[in-house]
C-alpha positions as a printed Julia matrix, in Angstrom:
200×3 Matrix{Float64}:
  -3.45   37.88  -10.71
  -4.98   36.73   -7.01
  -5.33   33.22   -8.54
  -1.78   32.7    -9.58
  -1.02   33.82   -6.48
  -2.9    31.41   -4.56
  -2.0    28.51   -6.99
   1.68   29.09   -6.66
   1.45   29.3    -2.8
  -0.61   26.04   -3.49
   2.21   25.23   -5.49
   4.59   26.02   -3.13
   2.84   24.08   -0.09
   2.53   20.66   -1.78
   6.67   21.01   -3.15
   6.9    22.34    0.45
   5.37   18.63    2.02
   7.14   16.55   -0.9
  10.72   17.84    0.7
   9.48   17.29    4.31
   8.4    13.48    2.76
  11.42   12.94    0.96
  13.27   14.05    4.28
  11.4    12.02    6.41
  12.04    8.77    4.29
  15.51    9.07    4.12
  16.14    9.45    7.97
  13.17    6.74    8.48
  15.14    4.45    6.27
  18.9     5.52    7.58
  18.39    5.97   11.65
  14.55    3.78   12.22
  11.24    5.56   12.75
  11.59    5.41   16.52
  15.16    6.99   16.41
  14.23   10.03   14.24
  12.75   13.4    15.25
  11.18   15.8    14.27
  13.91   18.62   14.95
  16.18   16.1    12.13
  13.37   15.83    9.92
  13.57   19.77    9.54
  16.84   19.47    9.58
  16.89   16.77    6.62
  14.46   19.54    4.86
  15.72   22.53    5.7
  12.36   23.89    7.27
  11.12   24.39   10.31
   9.93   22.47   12.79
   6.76   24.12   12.07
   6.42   23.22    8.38
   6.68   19.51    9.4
   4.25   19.58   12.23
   2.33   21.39    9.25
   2.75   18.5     6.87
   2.23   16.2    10.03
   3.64   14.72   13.33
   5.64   11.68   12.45
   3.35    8.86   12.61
   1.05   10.95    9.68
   4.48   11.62    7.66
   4.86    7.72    7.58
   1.02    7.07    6.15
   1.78    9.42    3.99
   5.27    7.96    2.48
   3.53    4.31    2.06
  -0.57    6.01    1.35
   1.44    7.69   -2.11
   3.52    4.83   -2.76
   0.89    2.33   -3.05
  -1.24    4.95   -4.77
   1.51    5.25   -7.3
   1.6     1.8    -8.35
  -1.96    1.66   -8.48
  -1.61    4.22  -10.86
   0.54    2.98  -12.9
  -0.88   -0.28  -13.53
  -4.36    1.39  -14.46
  -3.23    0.6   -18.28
  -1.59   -2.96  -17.41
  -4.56   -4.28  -16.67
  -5.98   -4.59  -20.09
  -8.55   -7.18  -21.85
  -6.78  -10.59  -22.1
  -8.34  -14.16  -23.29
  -5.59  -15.83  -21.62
  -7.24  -17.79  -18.6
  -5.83  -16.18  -15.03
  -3.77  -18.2   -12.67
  -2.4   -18.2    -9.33
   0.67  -16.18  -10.59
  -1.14  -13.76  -12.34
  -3.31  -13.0    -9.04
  -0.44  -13.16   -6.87
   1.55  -10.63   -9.47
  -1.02   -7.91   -8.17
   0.28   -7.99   -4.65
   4.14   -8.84   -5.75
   4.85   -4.7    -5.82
   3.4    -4.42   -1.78
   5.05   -7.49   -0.7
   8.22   -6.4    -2.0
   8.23   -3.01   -0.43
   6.84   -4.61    2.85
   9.83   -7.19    2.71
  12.18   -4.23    1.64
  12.45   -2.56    5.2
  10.51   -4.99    7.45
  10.71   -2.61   10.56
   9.52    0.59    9.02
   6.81   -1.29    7.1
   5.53   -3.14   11.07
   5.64    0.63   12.4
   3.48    1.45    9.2
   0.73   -1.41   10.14
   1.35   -0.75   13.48
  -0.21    3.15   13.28
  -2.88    1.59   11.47
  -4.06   -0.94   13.78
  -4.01    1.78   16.26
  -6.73    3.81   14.1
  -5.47    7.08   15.44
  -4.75    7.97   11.2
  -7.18    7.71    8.63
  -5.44    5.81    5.82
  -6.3     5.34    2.11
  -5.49    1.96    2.3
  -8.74    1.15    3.41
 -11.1     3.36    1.19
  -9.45    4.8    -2.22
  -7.18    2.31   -2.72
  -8.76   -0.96   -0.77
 -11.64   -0.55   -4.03
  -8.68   -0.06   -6.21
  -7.4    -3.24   -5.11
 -10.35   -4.96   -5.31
 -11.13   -3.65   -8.96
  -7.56   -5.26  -10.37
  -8.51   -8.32   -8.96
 -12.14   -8.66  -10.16
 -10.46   -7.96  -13.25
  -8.04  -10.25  -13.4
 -10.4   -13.09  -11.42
 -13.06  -12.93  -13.89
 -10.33  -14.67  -16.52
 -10.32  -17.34  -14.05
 -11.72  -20.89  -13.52
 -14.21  -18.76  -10.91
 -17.56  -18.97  -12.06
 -18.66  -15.29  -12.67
 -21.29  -15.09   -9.98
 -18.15  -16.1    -7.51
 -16.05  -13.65   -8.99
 -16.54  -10.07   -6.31
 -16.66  -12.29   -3.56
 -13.36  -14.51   -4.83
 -11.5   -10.76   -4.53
 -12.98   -9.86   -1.23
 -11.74  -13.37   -0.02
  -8.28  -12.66   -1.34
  -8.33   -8.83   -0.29
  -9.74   -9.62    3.12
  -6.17  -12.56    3.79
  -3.92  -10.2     2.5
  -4.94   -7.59    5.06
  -4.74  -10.25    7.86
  -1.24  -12.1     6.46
  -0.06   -8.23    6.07
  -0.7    -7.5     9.88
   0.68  -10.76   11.19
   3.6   -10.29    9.28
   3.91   -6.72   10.92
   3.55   -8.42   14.11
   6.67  -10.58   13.68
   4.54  -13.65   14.25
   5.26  -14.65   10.56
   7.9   -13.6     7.91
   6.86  -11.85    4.55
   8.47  -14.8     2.18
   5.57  -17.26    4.66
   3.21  -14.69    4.09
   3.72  -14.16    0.73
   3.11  -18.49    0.33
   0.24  -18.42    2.43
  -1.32  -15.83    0.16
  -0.62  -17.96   -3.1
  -2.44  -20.94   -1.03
  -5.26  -19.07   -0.35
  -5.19  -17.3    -3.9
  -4.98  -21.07   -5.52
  -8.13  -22.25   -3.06
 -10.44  -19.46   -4.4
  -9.47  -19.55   -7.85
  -9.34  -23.47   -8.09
 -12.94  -25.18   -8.86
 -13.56  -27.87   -6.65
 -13.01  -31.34   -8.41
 -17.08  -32.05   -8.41
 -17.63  -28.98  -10.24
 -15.01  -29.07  -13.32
């Protein structure tokens, strides 16, 4: 009897964060990030102010919203990524990253504030642990079907993982759009998975 208790409370807690999320999202996506409080957040949720500063000040709410996104695509592609013969090109790479740069492109400004928290380090992010070897495992995966000579192959996804970090943070800066950061990737996906023309 004391463990359903504590699971439902468990329960309870994480449906409890989801509605403070979902909340949070909405007014992000409606009003900005910078224009929304905490005091409408609760509002949004019907909670307290205390339940959201328990699910996390707004900066953690936002890793949050884009930290289970990205997991959930992740996710879902875990079957997608199944055996093929059929040699890998640019396009197939680039189709990994197509979900991200979508959402990034979807809402530009909430997606710079996202990247923005990061840079500043003050949240600890899956992006860079969980889901960074996530990434890379889709796209050894998917490079070793390529023209990439096997041995080449973990350090061909690094390369690739490693630019679309950097082209994701310029974009957030401004200094580039996500459509030229999206072609600069597909240039730099095509040099790594393109043998040189001594070695064909």
């Amino acid at each position: 009897m004391f463990n359903e208790h504590v699971q439902s409370r468990s329960e309870q807690q994480a449906a409890t964060r989801q509605k403070v999320l979902a909340a949070a999202e909405r007014l992000f996506r409606a009003q900005g990030f910078k224009a929304t409080t905490i005091r409408q957040i609760a509002a949004e949720a019907n909670v307290s102010t205390g339940t959201v500063m328990a699910a996390g000040e707004k900066d953690a709410l936002l890793v949050s919203l884009y930290d289970n996104w990205i997991t959930a695509v992740h996710n879902s592609r875990q079957s997608e990524l199944a055996p093929s013969t059929k040699t890998a090109t640019t396009e197939d790479v680039l189709e990994l990253f197509a979900p991200f740069v979508g959402h990034f492109a979807l809402d530009s400004e909430l997606s710079r504030e996202y990247l923005a928290i990061l840079v500043r380090g003050n949240h600890e992010s899956v992006i860079f642990r969980d889901l960074a070897l996530a990434l890379l495992g889709e796209l050894e995966t998917v490079l070793a079907r390529s023209a990439l000579p096997r041995s080449q192959v973990g350090h061909g996804a690094r390369t690739i993982y490693l630019a679309y970090l950097g082209l994701l943070m310029t974009a957030s800066s401004g200094a580039i759009e996500m459509p030229a950061a999206a072609e600069q990737l597909r240039q730099i996906i095509e040099f790594v998975i393109t043998p040189p023309k001594g070695n064909q």
